[in-house]
N, CA, C and O atoms as a GROMACS GRO file, in nm:
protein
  320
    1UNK      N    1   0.808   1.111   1.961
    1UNK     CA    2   0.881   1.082   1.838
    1UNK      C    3   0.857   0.937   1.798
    1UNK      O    4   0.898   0.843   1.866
    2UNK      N    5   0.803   0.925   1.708
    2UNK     CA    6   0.793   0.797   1.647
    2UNK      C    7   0.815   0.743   1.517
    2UNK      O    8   0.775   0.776   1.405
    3UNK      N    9   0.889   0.650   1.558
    3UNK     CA   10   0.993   0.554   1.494
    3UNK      C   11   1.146   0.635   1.440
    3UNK      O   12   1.205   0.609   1.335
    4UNK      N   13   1.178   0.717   1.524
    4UNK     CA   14   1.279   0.828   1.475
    4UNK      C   15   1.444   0.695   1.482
    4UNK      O   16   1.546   0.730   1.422
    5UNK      N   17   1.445   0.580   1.546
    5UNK     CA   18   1.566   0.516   1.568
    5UNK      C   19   1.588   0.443   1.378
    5UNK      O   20   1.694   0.398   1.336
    6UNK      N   21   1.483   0.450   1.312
    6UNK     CA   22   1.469   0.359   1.189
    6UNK      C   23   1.449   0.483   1.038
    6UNK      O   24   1.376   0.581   1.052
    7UNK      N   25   1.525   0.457   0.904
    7UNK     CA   26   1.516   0.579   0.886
    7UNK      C   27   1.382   0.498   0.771
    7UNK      O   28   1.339   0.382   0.766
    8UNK      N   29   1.350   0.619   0.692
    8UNK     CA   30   1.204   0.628   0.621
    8UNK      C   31   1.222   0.453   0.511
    8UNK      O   32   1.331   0.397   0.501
    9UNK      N   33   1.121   0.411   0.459
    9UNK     CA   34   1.164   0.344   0.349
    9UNK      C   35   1.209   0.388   0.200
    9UNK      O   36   1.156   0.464   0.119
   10UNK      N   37   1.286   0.340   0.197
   10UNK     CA   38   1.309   0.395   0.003
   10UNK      C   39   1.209   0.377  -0.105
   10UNK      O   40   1.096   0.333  -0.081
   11UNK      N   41   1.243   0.406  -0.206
   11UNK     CA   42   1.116   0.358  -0.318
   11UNK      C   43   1.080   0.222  -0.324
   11UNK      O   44   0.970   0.169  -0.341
   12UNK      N   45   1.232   0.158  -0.302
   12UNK     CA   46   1.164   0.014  -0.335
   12UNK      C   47   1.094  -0.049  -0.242
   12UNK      O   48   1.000  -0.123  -0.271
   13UNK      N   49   1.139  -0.023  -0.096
   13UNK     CA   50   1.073  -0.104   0.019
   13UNK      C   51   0.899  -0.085   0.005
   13UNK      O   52   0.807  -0.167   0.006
   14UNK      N   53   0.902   0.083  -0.008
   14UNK     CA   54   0.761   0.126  -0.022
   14UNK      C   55   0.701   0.052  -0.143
   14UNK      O   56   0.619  -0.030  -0.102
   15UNK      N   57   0.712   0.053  -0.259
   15UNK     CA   58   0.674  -0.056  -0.350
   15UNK      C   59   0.658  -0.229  -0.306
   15UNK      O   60   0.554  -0.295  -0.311
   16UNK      N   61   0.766  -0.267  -0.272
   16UNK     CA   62   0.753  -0.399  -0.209
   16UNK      C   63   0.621  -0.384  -0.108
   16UNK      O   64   0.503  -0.407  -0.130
   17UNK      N   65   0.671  -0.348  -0.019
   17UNK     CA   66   0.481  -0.347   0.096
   17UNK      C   67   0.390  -0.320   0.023
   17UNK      O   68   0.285  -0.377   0.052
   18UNK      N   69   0.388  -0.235  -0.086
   18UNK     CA   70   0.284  -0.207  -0.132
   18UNK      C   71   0.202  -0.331  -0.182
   18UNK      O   72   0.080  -0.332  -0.166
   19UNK      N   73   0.270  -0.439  -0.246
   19UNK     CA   74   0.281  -0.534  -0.373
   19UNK      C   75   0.222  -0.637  -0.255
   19UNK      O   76   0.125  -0.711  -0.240
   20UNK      N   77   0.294  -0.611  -0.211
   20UNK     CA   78   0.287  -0.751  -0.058
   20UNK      C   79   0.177  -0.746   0.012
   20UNK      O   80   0.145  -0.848   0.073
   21UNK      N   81   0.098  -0.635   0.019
   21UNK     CA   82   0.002  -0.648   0.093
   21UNK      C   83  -0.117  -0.653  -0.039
   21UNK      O   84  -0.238  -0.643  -0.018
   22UNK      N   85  -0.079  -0.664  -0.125
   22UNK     CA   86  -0.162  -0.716  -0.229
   22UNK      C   87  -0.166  -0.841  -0.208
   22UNK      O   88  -0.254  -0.906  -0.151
   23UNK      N   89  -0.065  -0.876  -0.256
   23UNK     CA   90  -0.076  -1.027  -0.256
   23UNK      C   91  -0.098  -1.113  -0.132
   23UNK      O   92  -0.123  -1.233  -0.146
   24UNK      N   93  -0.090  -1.060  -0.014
   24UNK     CA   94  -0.133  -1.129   0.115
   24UNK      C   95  -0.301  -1.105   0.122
   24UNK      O   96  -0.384  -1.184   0.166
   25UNK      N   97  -0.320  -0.999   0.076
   25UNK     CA   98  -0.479  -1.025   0.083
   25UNK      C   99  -0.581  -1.127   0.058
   25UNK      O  100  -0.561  -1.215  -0.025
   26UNK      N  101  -0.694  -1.119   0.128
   26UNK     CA  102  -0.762  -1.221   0.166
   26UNK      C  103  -0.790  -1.318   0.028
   26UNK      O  104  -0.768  -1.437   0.008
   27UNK      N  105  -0.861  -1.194  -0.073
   27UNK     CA  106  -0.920  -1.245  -0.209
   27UNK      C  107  -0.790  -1.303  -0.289
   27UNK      O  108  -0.805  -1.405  -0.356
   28UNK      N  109  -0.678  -1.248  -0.286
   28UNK     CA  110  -0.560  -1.268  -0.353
   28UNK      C  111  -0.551  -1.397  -0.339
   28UNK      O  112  -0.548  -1.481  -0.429
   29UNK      N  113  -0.546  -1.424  -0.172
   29UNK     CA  114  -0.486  -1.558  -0.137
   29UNK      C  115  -0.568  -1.670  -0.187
   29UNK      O  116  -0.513  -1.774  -0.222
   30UNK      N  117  -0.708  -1.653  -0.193
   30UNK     CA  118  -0.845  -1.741  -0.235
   30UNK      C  119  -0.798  -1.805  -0.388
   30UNK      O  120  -0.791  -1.922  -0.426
   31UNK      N  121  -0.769  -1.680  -0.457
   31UNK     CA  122  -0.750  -1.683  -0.550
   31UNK      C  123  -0.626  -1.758  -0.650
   31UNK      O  124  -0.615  -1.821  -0.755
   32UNK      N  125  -0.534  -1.695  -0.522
   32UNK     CA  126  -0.369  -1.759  -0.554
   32UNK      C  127  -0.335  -1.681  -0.700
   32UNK      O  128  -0.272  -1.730  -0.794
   33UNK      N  129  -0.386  -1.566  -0.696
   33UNK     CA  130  -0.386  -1.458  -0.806
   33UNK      C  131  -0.400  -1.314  -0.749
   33UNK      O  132  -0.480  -1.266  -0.669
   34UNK      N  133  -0.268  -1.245  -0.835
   34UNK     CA  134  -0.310  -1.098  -0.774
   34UNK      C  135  -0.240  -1.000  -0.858
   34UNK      O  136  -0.122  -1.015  -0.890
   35UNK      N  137  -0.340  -0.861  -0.910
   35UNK     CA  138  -0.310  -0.805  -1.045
   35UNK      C  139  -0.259  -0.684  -0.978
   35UNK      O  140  -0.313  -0.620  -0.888
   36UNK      N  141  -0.100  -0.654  -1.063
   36UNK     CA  142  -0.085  -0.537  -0.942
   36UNK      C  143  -0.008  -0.416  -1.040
   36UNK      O  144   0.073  -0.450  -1.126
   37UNK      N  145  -0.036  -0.310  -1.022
   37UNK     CA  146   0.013  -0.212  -1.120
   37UNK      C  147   0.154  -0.092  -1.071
   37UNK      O  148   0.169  -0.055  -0.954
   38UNK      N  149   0.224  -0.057  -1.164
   38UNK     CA  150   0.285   0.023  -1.102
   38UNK      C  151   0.253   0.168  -1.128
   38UNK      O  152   0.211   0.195  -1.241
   39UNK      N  153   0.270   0.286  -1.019
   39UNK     CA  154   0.184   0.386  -1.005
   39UNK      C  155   0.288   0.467  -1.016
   39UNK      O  156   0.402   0.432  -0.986
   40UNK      N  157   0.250   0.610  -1.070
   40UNK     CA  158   0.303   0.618  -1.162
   40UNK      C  159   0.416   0.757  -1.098
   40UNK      O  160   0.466   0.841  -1.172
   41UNK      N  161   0.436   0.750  -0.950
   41UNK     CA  162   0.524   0.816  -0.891
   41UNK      C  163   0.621   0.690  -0.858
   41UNK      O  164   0.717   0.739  -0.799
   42UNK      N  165   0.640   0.532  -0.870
   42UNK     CA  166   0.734   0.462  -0.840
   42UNK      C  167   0.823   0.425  -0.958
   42UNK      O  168   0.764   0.438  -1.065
   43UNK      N  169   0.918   0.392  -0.965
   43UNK     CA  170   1.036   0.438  -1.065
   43UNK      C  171   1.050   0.296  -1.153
   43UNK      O  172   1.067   0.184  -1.105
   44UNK      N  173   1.041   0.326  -1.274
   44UNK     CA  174   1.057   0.188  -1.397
   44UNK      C  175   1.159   0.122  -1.350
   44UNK      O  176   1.140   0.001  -1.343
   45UNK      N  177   1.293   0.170  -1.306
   45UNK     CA  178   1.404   0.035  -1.258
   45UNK      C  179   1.358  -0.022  -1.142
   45UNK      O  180   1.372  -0.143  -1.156
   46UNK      N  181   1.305   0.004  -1.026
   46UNK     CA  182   1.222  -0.054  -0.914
   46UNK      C  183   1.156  -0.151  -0.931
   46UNK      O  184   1.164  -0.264  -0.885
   47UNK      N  185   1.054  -0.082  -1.034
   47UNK     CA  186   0.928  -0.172  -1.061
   47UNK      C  187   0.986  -0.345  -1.148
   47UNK      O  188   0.941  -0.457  -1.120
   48UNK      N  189   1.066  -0.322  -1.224
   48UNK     CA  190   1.152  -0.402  -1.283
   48UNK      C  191   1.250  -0.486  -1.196
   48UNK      O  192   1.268  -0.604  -1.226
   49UNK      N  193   1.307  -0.435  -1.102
   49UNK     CA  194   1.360  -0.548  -0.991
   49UNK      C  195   1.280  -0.604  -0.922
   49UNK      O  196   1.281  -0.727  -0.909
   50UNK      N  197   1.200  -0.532  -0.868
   50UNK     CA  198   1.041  -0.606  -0.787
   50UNK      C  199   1.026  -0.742  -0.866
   50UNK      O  200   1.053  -0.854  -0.824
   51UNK      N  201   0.968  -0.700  -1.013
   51UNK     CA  202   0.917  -0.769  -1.083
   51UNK      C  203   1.009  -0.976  -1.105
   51UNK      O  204   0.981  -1.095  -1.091
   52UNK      N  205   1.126  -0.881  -1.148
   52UNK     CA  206   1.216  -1.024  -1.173
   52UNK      C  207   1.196  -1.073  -1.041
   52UNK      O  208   1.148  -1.186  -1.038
   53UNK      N  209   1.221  -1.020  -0.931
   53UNK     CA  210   1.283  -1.075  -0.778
   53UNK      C  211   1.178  -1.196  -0.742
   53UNK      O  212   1.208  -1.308  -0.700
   54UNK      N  213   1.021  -1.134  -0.776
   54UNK     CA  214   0.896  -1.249  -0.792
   54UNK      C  215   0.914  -1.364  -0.899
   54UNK      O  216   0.896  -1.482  -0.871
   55UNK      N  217   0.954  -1.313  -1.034
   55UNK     CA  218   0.938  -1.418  -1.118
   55UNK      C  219   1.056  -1.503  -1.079
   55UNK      O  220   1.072  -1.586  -1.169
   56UNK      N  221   1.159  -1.519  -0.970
   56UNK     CA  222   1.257  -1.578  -0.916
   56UNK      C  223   1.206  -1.709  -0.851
   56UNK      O  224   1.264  -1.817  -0.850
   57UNK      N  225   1.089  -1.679  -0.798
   57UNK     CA  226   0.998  -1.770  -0.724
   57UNK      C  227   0.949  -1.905  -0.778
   57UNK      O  228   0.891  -1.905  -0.887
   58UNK      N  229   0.963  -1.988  -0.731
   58UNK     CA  230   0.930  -2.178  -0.766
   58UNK      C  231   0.753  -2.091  -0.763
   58UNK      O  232   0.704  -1.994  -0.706
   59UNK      N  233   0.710  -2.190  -0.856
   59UNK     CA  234   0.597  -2.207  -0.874
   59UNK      C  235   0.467  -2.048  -0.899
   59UNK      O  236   0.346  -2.040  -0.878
   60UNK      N  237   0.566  -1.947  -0.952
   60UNK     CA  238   0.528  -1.811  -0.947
   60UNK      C  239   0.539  -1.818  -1.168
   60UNK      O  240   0.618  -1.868  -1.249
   61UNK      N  241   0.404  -1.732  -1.179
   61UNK     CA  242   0.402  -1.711  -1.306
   61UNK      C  243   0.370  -1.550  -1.306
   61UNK      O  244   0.300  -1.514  -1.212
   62UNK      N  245   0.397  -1.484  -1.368
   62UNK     CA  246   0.410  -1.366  -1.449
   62UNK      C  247   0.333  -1.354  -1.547
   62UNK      O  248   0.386  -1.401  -1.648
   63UNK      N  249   0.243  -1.316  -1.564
   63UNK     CA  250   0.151  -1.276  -1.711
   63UNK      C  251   0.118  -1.104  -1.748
   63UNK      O  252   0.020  -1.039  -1.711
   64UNK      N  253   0.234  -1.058  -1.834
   64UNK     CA  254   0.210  -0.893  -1.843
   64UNK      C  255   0.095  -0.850  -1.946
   64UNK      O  256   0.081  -0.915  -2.050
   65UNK      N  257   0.004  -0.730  -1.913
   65UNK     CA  258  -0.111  -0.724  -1.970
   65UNK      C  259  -0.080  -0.599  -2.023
   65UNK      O  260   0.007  -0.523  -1.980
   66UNK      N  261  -0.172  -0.578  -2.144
   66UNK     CA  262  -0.146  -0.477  -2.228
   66UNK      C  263  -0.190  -0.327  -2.164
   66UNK      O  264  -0.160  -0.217  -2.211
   67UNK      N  265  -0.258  -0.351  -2.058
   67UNK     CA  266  -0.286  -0.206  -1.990
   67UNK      C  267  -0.196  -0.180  -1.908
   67UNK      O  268  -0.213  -0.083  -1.833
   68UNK      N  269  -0.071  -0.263  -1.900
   68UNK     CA  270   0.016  -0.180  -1.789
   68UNK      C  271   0.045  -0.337  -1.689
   68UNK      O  272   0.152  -0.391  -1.660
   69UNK      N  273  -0.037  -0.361  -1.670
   69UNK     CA  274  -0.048  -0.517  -1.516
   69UNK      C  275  -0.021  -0.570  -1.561
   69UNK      O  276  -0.011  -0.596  -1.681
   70UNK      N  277   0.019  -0.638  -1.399
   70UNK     CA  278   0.081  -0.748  -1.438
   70UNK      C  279   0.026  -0.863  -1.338
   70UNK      O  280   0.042  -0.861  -1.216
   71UNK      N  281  -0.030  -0.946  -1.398
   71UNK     CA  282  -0.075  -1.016  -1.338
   71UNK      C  283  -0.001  -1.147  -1.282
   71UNK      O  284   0.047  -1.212  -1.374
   72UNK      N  285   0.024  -1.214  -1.133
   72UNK     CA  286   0.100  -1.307  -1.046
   72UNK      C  287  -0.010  -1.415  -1.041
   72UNK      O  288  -0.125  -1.388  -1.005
   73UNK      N  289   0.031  -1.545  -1.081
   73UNK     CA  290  -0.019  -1.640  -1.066
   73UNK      C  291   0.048  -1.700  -0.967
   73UNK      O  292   0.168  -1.673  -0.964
   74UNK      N  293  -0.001  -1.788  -0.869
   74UNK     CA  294   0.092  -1.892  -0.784
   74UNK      C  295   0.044  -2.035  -0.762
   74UNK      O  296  -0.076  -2.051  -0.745
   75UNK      N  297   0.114  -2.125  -0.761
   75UNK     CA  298   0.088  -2.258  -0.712
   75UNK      C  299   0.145  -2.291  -0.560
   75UNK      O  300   0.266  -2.275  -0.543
   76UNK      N  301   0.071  -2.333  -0.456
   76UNK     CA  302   0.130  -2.387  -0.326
   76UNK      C  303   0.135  -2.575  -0.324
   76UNK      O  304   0.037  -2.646  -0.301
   77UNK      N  305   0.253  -2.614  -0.349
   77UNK     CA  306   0.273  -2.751  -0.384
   77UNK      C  307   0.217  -2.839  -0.277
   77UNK      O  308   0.222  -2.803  -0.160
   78UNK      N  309   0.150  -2.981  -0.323
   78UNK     CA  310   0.137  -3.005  -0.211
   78UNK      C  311   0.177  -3.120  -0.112
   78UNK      O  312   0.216  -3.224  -0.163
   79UNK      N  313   0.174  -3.115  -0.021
   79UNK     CA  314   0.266  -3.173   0.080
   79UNK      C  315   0.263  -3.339   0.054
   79UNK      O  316   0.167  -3.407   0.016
   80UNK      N  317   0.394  -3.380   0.084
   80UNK     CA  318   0.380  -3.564   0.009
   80UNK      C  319   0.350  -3.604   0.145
   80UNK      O  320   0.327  -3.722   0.171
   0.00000   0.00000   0.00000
């Protein structure tokens, strides 16, 4: 039995990892840019808390594109 002590993730967690392992990726990180879409079994209020919860972020930009993406810009400040 495995992982039976923990129960499944919800929509949003599953969305969040999803997003997250976008943006941890290698090219993402190079980039400090990462275009990420929502698909189209995860739910418009989800995708919309996801969304604000990032644009919450110091130094995080938001740029929504007319095909749907949304593209995350980031700045990593740098150390004095």
């Amino acid at each position: 039995m495995a992982n039976s002590s923990s129960a499944a993730p919800d929509a949003y967690e599953r969305l969040a990892l999803r997003v997250q392992k976008i943006i941890n990726s290698t090219n993402a990180q190079k980039a400090k840019a990462a275009l990420i879409f929502r698909l189209p079994d995860e739910p418009v209020d989800e995708w919309e808390r996801l969304l604000e919860e990032i644009a919450e972020n110091d130094n995080v930009t938001l740029a929504y594109r007319d095909d749907g993406g949304v593209q995350i810009f980031w700045v990593v400040p740098k150390e004095d």
